[in-house]
C-alpha positions in Angstrom: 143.9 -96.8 -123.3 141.6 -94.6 -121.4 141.8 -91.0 -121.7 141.8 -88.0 -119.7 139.0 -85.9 -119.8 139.4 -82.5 -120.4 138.3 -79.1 -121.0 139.4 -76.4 -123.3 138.4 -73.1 -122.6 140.0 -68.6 -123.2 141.6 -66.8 -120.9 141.1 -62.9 -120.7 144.0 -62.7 -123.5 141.6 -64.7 -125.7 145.1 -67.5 -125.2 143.1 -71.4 -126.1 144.0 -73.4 -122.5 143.3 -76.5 -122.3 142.6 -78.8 -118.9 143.2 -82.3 -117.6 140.4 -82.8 -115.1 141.7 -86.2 -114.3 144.9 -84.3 -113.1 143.0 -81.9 -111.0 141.0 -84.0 -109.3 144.2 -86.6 -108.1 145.9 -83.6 -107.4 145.7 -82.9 -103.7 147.7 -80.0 -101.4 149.2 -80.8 -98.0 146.8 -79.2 -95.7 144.2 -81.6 -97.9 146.5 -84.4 -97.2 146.6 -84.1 -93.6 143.0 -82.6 -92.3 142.0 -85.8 -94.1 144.1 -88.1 -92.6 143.6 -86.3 -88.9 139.5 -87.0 -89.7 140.2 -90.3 -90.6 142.1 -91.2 -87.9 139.9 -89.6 -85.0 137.0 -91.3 -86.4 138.3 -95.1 -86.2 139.1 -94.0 -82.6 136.1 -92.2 -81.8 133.1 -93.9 -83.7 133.7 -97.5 -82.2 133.6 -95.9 -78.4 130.0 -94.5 -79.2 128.9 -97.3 -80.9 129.9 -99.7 -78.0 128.5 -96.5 -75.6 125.2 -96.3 -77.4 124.5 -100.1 -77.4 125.4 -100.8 -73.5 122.7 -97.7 -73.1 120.2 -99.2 -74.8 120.6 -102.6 -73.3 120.9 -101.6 -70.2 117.8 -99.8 -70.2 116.1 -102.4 -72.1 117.5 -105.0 -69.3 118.5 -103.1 -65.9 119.0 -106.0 -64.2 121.9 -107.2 -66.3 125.4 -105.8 -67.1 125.2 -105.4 -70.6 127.6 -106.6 -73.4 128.4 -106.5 -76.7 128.7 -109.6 -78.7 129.7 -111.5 -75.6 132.3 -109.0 -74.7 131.9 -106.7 -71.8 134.3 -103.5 -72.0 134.0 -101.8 -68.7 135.7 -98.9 -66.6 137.5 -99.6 -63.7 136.3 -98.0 -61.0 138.4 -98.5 -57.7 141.6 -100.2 -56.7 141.0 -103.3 -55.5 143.1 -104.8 -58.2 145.9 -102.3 -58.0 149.0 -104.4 -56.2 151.6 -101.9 -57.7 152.6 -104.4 -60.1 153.0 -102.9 -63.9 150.3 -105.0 -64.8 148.1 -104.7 -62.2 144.4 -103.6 -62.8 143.9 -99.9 -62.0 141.3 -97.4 -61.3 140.9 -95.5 -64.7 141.6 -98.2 -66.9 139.4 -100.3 -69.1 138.9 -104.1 -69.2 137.6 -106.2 -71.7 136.0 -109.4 -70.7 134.6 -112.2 -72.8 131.7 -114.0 -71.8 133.2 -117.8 -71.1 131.5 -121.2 -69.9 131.9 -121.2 -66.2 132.9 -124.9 -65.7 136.1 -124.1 -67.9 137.1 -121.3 -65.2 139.9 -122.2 -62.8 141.6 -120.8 -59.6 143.6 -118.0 -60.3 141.4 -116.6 -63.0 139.9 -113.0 -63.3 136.1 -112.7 -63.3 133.7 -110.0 -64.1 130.6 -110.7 -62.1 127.3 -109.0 -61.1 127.0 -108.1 -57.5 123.8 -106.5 -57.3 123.5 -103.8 -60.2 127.5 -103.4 -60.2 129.9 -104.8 -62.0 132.6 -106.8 -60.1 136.0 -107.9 -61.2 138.4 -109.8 -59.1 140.2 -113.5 -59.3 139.0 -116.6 -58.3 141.0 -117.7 -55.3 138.6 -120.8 -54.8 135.9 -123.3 -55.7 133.2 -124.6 -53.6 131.9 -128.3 -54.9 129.3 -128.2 -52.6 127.5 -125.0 -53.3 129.2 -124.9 -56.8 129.8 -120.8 -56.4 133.6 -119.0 -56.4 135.3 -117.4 -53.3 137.0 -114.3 -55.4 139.3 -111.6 -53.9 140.8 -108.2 -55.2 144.1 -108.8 -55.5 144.6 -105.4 -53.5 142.7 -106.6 -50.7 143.6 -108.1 -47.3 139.9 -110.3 -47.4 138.0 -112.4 -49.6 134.7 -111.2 -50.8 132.2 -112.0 -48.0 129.5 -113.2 -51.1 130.3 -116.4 -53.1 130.2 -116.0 -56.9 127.5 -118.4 -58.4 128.3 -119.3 -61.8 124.7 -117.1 -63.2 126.3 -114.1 -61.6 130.0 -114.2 -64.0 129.5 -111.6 -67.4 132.9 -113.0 -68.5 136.6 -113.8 -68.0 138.8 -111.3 -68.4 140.7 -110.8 -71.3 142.6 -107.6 -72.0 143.4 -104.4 -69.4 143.7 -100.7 -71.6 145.8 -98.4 -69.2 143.9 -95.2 -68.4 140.7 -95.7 -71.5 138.5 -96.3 -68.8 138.4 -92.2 -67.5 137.3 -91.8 -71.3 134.8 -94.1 -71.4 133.2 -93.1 -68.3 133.4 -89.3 -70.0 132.3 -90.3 -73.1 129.0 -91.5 -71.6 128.0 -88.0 -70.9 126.1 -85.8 -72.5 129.5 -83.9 -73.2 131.1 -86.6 -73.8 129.3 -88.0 -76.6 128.6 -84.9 -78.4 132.5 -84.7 -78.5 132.4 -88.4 -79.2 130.0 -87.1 -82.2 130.9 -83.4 -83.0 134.4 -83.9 -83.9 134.5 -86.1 -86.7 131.7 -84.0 -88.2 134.0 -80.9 -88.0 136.7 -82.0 -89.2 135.0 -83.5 -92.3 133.4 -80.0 -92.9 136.5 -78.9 -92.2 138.3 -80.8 -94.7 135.3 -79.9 -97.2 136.3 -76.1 -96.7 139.8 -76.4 -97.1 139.0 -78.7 -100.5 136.7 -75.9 -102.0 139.2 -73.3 -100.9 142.0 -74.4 -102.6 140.3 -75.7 -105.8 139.1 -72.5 -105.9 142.8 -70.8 -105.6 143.8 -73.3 -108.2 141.1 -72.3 -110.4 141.8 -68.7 -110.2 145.9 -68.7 -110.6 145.3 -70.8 -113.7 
């Protein structure tokens, strides 16, 4: 059986103590416990935003004339209302949408699309199919006209997948300059952060013993 390493050493009464390292170091207080967890925590939320930030920056300025994705998936900010019918489901302005980059002759009427209009990213549902030309007629759900512009099948980034209510105000902030040194700053904090209060109390420890 392994055994605890320890350390024997005199007090200022000359008294022999002797001390279980092992114990010591497993040992941790509750501010400890929590800072860590709160760092944790922040950074699985935080870190994956400005890694998906960072690499739709540098594609898209490696490529400006596509929308850029990640792994075929295109998480974007909603913009504007055109998919807001009131409905508790409905698409809003604020909120994030994750498309997923799909073979076009699979897609059907009724399906949301992201699509490139231009340099802008475009999502709205497919309200009909053109054999002819072999391009969409798409609407916002929102809005009393079709889109004027059919939808050819090289235009569509992806079909859409999942809508995260209000994410999409974040995102847009965390793509500032502001933004991302939050995005960055925090988790750095709070790890020095839980590093002081470590050392502090270690050091209390050290000195009541």
């Amino acid at each position: 059986m392994e055994e605890s390493e320890t350390e024997i050493r005199q007090n200022e009464d000359g008294e022999v103590i002797q001390e279980n390292h092992e114990e010591k170091k497993a040992t941790k207080s509750l501010p400890q416990k929590i800072t860590g967890w709160i760092a944790i925590v922040i950074c699985l939320l935080l870190l994956p935003i400005l890694i998906v930030n960072l690499v739709i920056i540098v594609k898209g300025s490696l490529n400006q004339d596509e929308i850029p994705t990640v792994m075929g998936f295109a998480p974007m900010a909603v913009v504007t209302n055109s998919m807001n019918t009131g409905e508790p489901d409905a698409i809003r302005a604020g909120d994030m949408v994750v498309t997923r980059k799909t073979d076009p002759d699979t897609l059907e009427v009724g399906d949301i699309i992201m699509f490139q209009s231009g340099q802008t990213a475009v999502i709205h549902r497919i309200v009909a199919y053109d054999q002819e030309t072999d391009t969409f007629t798409t609407k916002g759900d929102a809005n009393d006209t079709e889109d004027l512009d059919p939808v050819a099948k090289e235009q569509i980034i992806g079909k859409f997948m999942q809508r995260v209510p209000r994410v999409g105000d974040f995102i847009m902030f965390s793509r500032t300059p502001l933004g991302m040194l939050i995005c960055i700053g925090i988790p750095i904090l709070l790890f020095l952060g839980y590093d002081f209060v470590a050392k502090r109390v270690t050091r209390r420890k050290e000195v009541e013993s």
